[in-house]
Structure formats: C-alpha cells, structure tokens
C-alpha positions as CSV (number, residue, x, y, z in Angstrom):
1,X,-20.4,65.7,35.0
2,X,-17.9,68.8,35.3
3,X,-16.6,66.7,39.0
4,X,-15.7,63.4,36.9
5,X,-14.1,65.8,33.9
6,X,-12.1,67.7,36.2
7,X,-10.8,64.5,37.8
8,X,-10.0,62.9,34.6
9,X,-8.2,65.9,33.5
10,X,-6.4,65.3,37.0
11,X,-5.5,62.1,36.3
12,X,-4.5,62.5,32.9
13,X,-1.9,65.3,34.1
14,X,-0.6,62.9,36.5
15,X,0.1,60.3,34.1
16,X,1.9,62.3,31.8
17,X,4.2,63.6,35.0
18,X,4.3,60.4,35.5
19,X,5.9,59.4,32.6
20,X,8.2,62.2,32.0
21,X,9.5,61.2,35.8
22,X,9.6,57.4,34.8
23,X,12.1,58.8,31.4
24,X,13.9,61.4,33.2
25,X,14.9,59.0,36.1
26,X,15.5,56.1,33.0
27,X,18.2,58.9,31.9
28,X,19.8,59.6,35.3
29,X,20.4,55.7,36.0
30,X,21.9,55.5,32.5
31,X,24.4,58.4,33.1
32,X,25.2,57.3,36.7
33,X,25.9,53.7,35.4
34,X,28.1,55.1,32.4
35,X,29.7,57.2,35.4
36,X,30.4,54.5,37.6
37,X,31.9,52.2,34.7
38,X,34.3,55.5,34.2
39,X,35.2,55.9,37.4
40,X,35.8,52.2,38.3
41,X,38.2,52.3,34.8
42,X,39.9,55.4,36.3
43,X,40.2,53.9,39.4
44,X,42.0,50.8,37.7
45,X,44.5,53.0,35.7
46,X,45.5,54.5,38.5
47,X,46.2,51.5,40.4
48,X,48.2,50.3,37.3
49,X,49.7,53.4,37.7
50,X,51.0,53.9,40.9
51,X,52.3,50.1,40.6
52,X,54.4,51.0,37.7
53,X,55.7,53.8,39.9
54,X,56.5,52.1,42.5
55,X,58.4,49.3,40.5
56,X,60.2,52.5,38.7
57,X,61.0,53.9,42.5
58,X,62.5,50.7,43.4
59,X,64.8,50.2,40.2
60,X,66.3,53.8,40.0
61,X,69.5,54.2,41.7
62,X,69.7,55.7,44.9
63,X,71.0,59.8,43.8
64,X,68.2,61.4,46.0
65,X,70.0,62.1,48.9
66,X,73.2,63.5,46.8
67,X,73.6,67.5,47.1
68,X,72.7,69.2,43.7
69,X,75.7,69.4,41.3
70,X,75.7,73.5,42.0
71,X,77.3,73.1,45.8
C-alpha cells in the first residue's frame, strides 16, 4: 500500500510540473510572438526609412564636396 501511495504522490508531482511547464512555455510563445510582430514592424519602419532617405539624398543639391565656408 505505501509502494502504490508513494507512486501516486510521484505522479501527482509530475502533473503539476507538468502543468506549470505547459503555462510557462504558453507564456514564452506569447511573448516571442508579440516580439516577432515588433520586430517585423521595426524592421518595416526602417525600410520606410532609409527609402525616404535615400529619395532626400537624391533631391538635395550637390554642396558636399564644397570646402566649409571658414577656408
């Protein structure tokens, strides 16, 4: 009687591991998916970005190989 007590005491430990893994991982795929939605609107700004700056590059007149106004 003490063998199948001990075992169900065993088992019952590893279910509630078991279920504290299952909510914990639940929580890490919720924060890497709100992560990656971040990141891939980051990523998207910045390609917006760098576009504008290009364009902005391309329509300012040419004064960056002029000497400095001091020589």
């Amino acid at each position: 009687m003490s063998d199948i007590k001990t075992l169900s005491d065993r088992i019952d430990a590893l279910e509630t591991r078991l279920t504290f893994q299952d909510e914990t991982i639940e929580t890490l795929n919720k924060t890497i998916t709100a992560q990656w939605l971040k990141i891939d609107a980051l990523t998207r700004q910045l390609v917006n970005l760098n576009q504008r700056l290009q364009e902005a590059e391309a329509h300012a007149p040419d004064a960056t190989n002029e000497p400095p106004p001091h020589y």
